[in-house]
SELO-696779 format. One record per residue (C-alpha): residue number from 1; residue in one letter; x, y, z. Coordinates in steps of 0.5 Angstrom, whole numbers, plus 500, padded with zeros to 3 digits. Last residue first. Layout:
<sites>
[site NUM 'A' [X Y Z]];
...
</sites>
This chain:
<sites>
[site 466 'X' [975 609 163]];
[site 465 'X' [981 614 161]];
[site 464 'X' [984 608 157]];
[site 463 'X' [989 604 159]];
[site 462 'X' [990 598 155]];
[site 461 'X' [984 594 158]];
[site 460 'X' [983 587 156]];
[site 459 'X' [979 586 150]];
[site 458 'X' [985 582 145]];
[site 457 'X' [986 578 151]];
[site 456 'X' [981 573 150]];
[site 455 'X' [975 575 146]];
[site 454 'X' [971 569 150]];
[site 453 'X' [972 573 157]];
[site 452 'X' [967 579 154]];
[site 451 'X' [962 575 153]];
[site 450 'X' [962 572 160]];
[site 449 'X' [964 579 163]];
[site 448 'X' [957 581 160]];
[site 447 'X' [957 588 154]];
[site 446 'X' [954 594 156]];
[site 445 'X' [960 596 160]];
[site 444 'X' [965 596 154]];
[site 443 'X' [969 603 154]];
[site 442 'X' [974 599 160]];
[site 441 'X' [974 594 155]];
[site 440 'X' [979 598 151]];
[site 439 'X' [976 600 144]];
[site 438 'X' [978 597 137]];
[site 437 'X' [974 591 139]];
[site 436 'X' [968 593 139]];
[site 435 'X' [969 593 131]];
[site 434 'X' [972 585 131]];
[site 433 'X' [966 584 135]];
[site 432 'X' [961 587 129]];
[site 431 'X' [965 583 125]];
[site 430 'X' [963 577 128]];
[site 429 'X' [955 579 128]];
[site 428 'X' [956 579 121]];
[site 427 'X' [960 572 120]];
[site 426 'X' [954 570 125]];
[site 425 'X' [949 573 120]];
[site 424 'X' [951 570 115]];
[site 423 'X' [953 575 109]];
[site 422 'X' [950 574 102]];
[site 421 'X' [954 578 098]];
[site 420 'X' [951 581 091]];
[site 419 'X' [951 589 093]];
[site 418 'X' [957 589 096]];
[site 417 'X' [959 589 104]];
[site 416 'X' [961 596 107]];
[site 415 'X' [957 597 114]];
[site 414 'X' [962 591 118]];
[site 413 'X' [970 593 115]];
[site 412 'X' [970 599 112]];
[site 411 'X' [964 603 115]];
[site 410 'X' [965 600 122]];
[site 409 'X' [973 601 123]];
[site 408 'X' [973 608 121]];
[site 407 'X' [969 609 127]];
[site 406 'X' [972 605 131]];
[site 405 'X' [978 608 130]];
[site 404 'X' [975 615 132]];
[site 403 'X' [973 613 138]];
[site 402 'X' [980 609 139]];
[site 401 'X' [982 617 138]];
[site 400 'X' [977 618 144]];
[site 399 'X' [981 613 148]];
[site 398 'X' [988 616 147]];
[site 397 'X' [985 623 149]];
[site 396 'X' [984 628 144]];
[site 395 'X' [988 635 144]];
[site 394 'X' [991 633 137]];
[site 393 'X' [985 631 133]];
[site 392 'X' [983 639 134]];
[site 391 'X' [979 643 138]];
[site 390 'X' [972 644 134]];
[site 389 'X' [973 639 129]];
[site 388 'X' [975 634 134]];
[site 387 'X' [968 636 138]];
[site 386 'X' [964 634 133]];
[site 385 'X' [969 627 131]];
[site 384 'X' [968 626 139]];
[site 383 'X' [960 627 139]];
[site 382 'X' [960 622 132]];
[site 381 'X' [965 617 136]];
[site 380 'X' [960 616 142]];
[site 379 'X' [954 615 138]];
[site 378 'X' [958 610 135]];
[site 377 'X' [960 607 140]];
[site 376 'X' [952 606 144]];
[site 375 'X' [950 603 137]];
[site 374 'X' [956 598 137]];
[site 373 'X' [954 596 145]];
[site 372 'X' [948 595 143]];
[site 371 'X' [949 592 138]];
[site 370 'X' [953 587 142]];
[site 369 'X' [948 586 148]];
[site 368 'X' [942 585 142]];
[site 367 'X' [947 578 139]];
[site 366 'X' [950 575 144]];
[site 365 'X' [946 569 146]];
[site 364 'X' [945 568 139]];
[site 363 'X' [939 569 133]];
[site 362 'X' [933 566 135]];
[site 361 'X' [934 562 142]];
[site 360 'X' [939 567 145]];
[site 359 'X' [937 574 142]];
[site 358 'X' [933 577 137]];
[site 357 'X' [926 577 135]];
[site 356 'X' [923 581 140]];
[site 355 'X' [928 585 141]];
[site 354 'X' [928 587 134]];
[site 353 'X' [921 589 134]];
[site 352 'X' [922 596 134]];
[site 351 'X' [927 596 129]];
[site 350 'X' [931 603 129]];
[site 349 'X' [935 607 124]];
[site 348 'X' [938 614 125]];
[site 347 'X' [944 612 129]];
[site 346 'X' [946 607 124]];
[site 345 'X' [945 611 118]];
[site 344 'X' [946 604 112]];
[site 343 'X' [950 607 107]];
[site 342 'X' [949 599 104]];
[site 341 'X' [954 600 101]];
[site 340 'X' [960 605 103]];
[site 339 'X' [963 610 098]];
[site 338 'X' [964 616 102]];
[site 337 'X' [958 619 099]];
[site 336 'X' [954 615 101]];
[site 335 'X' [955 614 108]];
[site 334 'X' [954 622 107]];
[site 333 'X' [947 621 103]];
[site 332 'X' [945 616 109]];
[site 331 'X' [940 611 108]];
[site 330 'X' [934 611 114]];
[site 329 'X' [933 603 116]];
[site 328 'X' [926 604 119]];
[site 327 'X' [921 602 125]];
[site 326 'X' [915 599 127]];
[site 325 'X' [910 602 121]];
[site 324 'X' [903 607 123]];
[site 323 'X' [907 613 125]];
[site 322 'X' [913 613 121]];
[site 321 'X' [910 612 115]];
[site 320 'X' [905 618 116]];
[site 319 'X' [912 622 116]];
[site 318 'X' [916 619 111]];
[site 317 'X' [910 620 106]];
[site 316 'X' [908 627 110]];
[site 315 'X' [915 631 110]];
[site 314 'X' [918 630 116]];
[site 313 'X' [924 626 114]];
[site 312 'X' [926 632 108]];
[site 311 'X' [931 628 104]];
[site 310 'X' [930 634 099]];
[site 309 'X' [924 629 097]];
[site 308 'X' [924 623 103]];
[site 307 'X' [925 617 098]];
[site 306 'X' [921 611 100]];
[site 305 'X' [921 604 101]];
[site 304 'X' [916 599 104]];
[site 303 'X' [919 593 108]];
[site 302 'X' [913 588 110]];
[site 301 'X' [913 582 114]];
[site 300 'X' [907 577 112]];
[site 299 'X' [907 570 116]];
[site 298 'X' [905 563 115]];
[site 297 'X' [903 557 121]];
[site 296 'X' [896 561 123]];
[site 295 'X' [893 559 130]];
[site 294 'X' [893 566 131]];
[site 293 'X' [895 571 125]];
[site 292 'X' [901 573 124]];
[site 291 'X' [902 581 121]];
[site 290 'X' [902 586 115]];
[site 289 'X' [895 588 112]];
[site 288 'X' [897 594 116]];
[site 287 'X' [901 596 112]];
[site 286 'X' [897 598 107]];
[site 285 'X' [890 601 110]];
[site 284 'X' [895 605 115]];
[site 283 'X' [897 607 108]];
[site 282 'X' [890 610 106]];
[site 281 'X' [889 612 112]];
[site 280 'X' [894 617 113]];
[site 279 'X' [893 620 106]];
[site 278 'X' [886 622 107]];
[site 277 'X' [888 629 108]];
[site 276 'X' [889 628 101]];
[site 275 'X' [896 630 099]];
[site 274 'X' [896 637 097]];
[site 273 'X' [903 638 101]];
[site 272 'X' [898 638 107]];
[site 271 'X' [892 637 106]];
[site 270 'X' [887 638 100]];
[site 269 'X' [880 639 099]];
[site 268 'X' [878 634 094]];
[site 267 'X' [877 636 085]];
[site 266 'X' [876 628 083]];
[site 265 'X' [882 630 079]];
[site 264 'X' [886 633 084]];
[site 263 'X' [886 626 089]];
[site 262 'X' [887 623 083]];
[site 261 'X' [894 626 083]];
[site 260 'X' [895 626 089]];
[site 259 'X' [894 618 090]];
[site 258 'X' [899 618 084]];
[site 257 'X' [904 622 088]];
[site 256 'X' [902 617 095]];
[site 255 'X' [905 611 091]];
[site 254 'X' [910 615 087]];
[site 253 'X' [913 616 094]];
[site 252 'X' [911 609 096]];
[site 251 'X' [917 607 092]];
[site 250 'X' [918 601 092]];
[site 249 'X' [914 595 096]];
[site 248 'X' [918 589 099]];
[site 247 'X' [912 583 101]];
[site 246 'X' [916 578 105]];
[site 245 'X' [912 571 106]];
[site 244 'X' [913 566 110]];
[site 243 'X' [909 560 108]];
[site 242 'X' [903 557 111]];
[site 241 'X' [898 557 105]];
[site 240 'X' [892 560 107]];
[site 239 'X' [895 565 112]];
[site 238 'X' [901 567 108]];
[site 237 'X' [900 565 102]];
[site 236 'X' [893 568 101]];
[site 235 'X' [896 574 105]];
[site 234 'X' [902 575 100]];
[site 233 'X' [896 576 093]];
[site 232 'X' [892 580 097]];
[site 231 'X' [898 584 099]];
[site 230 'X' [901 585 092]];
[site 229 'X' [895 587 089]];
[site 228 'X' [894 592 093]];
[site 227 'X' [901 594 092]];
[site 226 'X' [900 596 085]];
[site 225 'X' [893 598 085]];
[site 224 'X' [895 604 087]];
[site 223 'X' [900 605 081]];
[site 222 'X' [895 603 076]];
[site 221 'X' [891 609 076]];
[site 220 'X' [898 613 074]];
[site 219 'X' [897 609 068]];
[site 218 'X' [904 605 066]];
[site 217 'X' [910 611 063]];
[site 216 'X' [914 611 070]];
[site 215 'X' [913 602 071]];
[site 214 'X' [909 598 075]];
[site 213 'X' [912 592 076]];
[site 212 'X' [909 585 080]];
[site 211 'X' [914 580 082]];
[site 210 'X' [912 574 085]];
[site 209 'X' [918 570 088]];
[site 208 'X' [920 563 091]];
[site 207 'X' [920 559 084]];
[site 206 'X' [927 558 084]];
[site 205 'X' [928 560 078]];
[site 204 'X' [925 568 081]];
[site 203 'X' [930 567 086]];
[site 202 'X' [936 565 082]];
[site 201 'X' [933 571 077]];
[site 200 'X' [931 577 083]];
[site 199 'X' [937 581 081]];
[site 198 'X' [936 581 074]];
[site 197 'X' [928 583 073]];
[site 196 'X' [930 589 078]];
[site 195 'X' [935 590 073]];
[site 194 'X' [930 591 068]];
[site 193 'X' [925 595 072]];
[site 192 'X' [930 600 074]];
[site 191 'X' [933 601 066]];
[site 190 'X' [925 601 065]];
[site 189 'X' [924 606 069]];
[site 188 'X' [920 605 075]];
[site 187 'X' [914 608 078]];
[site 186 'X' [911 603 083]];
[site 185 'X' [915 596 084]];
[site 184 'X' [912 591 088]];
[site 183 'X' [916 584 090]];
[site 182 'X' [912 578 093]];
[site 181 'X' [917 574 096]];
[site 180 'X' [917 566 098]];
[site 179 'X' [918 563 105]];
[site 178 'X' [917 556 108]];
[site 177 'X' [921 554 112]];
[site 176 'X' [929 554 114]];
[site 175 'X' [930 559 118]];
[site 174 'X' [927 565 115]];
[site 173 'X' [930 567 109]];
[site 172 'X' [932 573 105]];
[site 171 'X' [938 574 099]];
[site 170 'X' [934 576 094]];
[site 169 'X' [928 581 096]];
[site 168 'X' [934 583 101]];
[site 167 'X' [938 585 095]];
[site 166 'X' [933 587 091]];
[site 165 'X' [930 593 096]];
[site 164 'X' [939 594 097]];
[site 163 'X' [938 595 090]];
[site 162 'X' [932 600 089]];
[site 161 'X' [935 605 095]];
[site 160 'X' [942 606 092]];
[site 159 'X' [941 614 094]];
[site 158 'X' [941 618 089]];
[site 157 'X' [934 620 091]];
[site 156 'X' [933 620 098]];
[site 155 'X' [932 614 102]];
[site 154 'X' [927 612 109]];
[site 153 'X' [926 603 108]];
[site 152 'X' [919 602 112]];
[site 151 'X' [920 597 117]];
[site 150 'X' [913 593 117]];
[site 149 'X' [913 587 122]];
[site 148 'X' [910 580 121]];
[site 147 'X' [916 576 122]];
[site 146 'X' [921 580 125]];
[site 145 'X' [927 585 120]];
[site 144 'X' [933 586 125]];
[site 143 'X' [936 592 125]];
[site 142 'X' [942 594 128]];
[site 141 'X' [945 586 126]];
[site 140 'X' [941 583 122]];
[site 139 'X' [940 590 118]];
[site 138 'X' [947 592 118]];
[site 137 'X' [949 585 116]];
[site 136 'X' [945 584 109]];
[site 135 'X' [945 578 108]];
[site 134 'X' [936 578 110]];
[site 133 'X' [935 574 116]];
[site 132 'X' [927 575 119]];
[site 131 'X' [927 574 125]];
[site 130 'X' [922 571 130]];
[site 129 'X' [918 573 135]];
[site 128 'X' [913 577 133]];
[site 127 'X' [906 578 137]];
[site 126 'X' [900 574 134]];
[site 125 'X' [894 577 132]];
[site 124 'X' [887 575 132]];
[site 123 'X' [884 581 137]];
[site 122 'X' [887 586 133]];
[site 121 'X' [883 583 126]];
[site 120 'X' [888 583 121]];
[site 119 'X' [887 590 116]];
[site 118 'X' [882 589 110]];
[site 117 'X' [883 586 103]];
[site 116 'X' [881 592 096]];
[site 115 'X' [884 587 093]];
[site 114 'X' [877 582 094]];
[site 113 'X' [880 574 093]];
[site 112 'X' [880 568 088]];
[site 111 'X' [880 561 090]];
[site 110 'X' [884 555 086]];
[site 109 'X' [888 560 082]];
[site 108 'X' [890 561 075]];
[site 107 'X' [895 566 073]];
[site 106 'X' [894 569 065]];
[site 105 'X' [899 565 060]];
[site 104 'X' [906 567 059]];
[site 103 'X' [909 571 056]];
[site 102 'X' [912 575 062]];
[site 101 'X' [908 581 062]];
[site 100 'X' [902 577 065]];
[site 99 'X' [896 582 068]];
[site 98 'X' [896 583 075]];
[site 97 'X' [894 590 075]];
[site 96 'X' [901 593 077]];
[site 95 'X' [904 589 071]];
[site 94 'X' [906 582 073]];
[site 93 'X' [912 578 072]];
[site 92 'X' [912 570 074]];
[site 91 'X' [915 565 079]];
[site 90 'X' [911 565 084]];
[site 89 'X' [903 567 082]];
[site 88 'X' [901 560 080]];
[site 87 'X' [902 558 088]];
[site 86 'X' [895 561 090]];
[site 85 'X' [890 567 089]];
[site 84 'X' [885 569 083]];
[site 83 'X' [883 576 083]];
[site 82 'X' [878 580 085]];
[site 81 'X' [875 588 083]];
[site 80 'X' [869 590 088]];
[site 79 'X' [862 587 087]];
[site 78 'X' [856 589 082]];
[site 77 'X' [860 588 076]];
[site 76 'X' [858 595 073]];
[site 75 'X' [858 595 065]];
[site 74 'X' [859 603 061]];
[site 73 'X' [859 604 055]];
[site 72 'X' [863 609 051]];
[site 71 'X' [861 613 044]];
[site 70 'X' [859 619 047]];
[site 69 'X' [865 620 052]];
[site 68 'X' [870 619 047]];
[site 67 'X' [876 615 050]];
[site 66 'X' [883 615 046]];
[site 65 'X' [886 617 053]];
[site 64 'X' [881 615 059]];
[site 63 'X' [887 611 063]];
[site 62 'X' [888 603 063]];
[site 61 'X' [885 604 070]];
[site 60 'X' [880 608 069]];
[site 59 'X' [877 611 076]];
[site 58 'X' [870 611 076]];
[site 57 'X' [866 616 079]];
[site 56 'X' [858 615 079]];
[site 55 'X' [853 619 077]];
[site 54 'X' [845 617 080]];
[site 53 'X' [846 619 087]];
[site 52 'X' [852 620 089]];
[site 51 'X' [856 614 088]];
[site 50 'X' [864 615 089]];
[site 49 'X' [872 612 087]];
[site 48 'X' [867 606 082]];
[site 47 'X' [874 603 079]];
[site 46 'X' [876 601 072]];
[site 45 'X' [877 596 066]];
[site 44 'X' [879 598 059]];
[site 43 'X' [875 593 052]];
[site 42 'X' [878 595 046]];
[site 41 'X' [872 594 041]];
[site 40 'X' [874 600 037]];
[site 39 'X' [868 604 040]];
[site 38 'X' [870 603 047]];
[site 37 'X' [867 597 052]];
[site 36 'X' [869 600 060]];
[site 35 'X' [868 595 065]];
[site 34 'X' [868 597 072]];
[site 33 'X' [869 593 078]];
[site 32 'X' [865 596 084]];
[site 31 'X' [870 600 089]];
[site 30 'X' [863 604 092]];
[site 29 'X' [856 601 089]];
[site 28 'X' [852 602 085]];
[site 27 'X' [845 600 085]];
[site 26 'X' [842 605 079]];
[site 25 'X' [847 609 074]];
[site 24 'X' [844 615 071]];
[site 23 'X' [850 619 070]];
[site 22 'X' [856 616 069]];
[site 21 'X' [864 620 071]];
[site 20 'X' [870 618 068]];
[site 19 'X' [877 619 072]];
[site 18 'X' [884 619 069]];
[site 17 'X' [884 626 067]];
[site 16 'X' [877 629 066]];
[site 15 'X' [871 624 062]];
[site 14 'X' [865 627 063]];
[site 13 'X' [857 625 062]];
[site 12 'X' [859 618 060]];
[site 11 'X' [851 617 059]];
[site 10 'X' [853 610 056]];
[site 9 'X' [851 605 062]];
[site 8 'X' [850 597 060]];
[site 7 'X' [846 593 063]];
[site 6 'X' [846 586 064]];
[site 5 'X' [850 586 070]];
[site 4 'X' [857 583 068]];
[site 3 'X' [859 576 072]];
[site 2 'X' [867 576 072]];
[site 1 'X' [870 570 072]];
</sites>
């Protein structure tokens, strides 16, 4: 519980967009927990965003619409806003503060925890080693997810970014051990925050996941508290717990939208694309929250997703994203366009970890051999389908129209699966052989002969140009 300070504040000097400014305030703090009392009795919650001198800026959770300045009084909690932590979080629906939405009673814990968190000390962290397997066979396969990584999801509007974040959520484990999911949506209609509910049921029974919604029409505040929430709640479970935690985060755009936003208010110097210039930090603050620690059974893997406005990969969300995070799955409007899901981009996406938790004794023995071998004939085949259009399909050579084939191969047979099917991944894996196999084994030289003798001879070279 709370311990409010006996003095209350009600010099509200200004009340401008979601921000509330005091006057006259002594012994406060930055990131203080505010509670705000209104002429009604209705009590709201907030912030301190800066102290200078005796005004302090609060950032009003709830948001300041009903609020009059001379009739509010202001309480200063004398510590940064906590929250219980434990167990009682899996199994329930929260809004983006942490509040129940679900019916039930508030969440008790056995320890509470600072939101704000801090970034895992360098010197205490364990290097990744062992994968995170998620159904989806593009991901497995091209772009293994590892314990304690951060791999941001790139998408455009339009794209079905939402359902392959709730099918990963869903689907996901990690070899038999403990593992739970913690899912935060920001800026959700109501239409995605139901279908979220739904595809997250079985798990959500099981009691393996907590889900955190923030919805469209909710506070702007309240979606940066949203994945803050989030991540204390994963750290506990991780690293006092010893389970395995994913924390799947949607969509960090109206994370840093709503970052913005405040920013505005509070009349800061803006950056690039008006964003605050320290929007970089801010995430960094985010995704480095991720990780094992030493001597610590448990493990906090994060997947953000976020859509690139106008598809723009160098706008600053994605941009910053990609320097702090080990990685990305960029989805393709193209793929899309052709009726295939997951439209997984191959060739744009990587896992920067993957081999580090891929391979013989993790996944098998074959494993980073074949998806290199795939990732080296798709790349051959998009320069080939290039050049077709230049000269026509009628001059290719027998062996570049196998480039074609495999092309073809690869949407329809390893990259479309649907959105409710948990593919194993060595039936994946399987798949991805089945696709190299359209080529003559004169064009699969990144694969080992020992590999490549097991497929018998539907390999064998049938006269390719080499």
């Amino acid at each position: 519980m709370t311990d409010w300070g006996e003095i209350e504040y009600t010099a509200v000097r200004e009340l401008r967009g979601p921000l509330a400014v005091v006057e006259g305030v002594a012994g406060v703090g930055w990131d203080e927990f505010v509670r705000i009392s209104l002429e009604s009795g209705e009590e709201r919650h907030g912030l301190v965003l800066e102290v200078d001198r005796d005004l302090a800026v609060v950032q009003v959770l709830e948001g300041t619409a009903g609020m009059a300045a001379d009739r509010t009084r202001v309480a200063f909690a004398g510590t940064p806003l906590r929250i219980p932590v434990g167990a009682g979080w899996l199994g329930r629906v929260c809004n983006g503060r942490g509040e129940p939405i679900d019916g039930g009673p508030p969440v008790f814990g056995s320890a509470d925890a600072a939101v704000g968190g801090s970034p895992i000390n360098p010197v205490r962290r364990e290097p990744p080693a062992e994968p995170v397997l998620t159904g989806v066979g593009a991901v497995d396969v091209l772009t293994t997810l590892v314990r304690g990584q951060k791999l941001p999801v790139f998408s455009t509007a339009g794209l079905p970014h939402l359902e392959l974040a709730v099918q990963i959520a869903a689907q996901s484990t990690s070899g038999g051990e403990p593992f739970c999911v913690v899912f935060a949506g920001m800026g959700l209609t109501h239409a995605d925050a139901a279908g979220v509910r739904a595809g997250l049921a079985e798990r959500f029974g099981a009691g393996e996941l907590a889900l955190m919604l923030n919805t469209a029409d909710d506070p702007v505040i309240e979606r940066l508290l949203t994945p803050r929430v989030a991540l204390t709640v994963a750290e506990h479970l991780a690293f006092e717990e010893g389970r395995h935690v994913l924390v799947v985060m949607t969509d960090m755009t109206a994370y840093a939208e709503a970052l913005r936003e405040v920013s505005a208010a509070r009349g800061e110097i803006p950056g690039r694309r008006a964003y605050p210039g320290y929007l970089y930090s801010d995430l960094a603050s985010l995704y480095e929250r991720c990780g094992k620690v030493r001597g610590v059974p448990g493990s906090l893997t994060v997947l953000p997703v976020l859509t690139m406005p106008a598809g723009d990969i160098t706008h600053p969300v994605p941009d910053l994203t990609g320097y702090i995070t080990e990685g990305q799955i960029v989805l393709s409007p193209q793929a899309h366009a052709r009726g295939v899901y997951p439209p997984v981009d191959p060739l744009a996406s990587l896992s920067r970890l993957m081999r580090k938790g891929a391979g013989r004794d993790r996944t098998r023995a074959d494993h980073l051999d074949v998806a290199a071998q795939l990732l080296a004939a798709l790349a051959r085949a998009r320069q080939i389908r290039e050049l077709a259009d230049l000269i026509g399909r009628a001059a290719l050579s027998p062996t570049d129209e196998r480039y074609l084939d495999l092309d073809q191969a690869f949407l329809d047979h390893f990259l479309a699966q649907r959105p409710d099917e948990n593919r194993p991944f060595d039936e994946a894996l399987d798949r991805a052989w089945q696709v190299l196999r359209t080529l003559p084994r004169s064009q699969l030289g990144m694969i080992p002969a020992e590999f490549l003798d097991a497929l018998g001879d539907e390999a064998a070279d049938v006269g390719g140009d080499g």
